[in-house]
N, C-alpha and C positions, 0 to 999 in steps of 0.2 A: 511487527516486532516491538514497538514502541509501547503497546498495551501490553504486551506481556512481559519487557523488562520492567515498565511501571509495576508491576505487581510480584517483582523480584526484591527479596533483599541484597542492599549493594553492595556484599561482599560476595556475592555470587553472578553477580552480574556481566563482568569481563569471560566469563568462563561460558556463559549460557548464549550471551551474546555470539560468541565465535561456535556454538554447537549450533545456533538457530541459522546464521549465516550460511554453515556450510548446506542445511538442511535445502533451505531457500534457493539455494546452487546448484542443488541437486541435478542429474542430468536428467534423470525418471522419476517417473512415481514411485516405485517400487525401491529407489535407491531414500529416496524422499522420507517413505513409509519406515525405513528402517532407522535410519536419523533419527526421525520424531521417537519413536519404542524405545533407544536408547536414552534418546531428552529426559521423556517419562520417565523413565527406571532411575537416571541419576540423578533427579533433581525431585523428584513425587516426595521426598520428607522433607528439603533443602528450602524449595519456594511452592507450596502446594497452590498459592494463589494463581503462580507463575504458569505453570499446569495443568490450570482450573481454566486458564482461558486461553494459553496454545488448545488444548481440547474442543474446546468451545469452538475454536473458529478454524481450525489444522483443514477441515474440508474445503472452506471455504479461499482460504488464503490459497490454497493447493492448488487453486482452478485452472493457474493460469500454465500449469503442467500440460495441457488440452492441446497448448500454442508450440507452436513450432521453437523450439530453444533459438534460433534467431535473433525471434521478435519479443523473450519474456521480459528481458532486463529494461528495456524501454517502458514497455507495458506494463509492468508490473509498480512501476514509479506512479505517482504521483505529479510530478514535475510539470506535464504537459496541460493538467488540468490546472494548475494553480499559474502556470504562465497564460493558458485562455483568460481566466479569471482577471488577471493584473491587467488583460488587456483592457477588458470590457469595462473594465472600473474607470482605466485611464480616461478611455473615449469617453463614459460616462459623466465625470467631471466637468466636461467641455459643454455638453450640454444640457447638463443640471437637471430638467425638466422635458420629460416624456410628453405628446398633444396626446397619444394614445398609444394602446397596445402593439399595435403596428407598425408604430415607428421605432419602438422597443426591440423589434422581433426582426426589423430591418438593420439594428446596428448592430444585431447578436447574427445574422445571416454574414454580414460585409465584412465584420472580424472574424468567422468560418472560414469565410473564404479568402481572405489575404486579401481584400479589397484596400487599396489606401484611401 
């Protein structure tokens, strides 16, 4: 969502923003599919950039439609990879300097798995 309001002008941006969201909430694909046709149709002269690249990527971003509604809104974030990341950097710090690959691949296995 963030590459295609980038490529919004921001007087339309409040508006696209709340069309994309509800798209992204969608309960189907087919509910999904018709959001997007709408997007298209009211914004294709407004932000063509904007619609240059929902197009580009609407399949891709769509994937996670496959998943059981459950599990999409976790999934579908970001969040869990960038708290992995904060971790491995933390621990990382402590020990500055890798002897090798292996010991690397050990603190990346121990932070997996909830090791302290």
């Amino acid at each position: 969502m963030r590459n295609i309001l980038d490529n919004c002008p921001k007087r339309h941006q409040d508006e696209l923003k709340m069309k994309l969201r509800s798209m992204f909430d969608a309960i189907d694909m087919s509910t999904a599919r018709k959001l997007y046709s709408e997007i298209v149709t009211d914004f294709a002269a407004k932000a063509p950039k904007a619609i240059e690249c929902l197009e580009n990527g609407f399949e891709d971003a769509m994937a996670i439609m496959a998943i059981p509604e459950y599990y999409r809104r976790r999934l579908r974030s970001t969040n869990a990879v960038e708290r992995l990341n904060e971790e491995i950097r933390r621990r990382e710090r402590v020990i500055r300097i890798f002897p090798n690959s292996a010991s690397a691949l050990r603190l990346l296995g121990a932070v997996l798995t909830g090791a302290r």
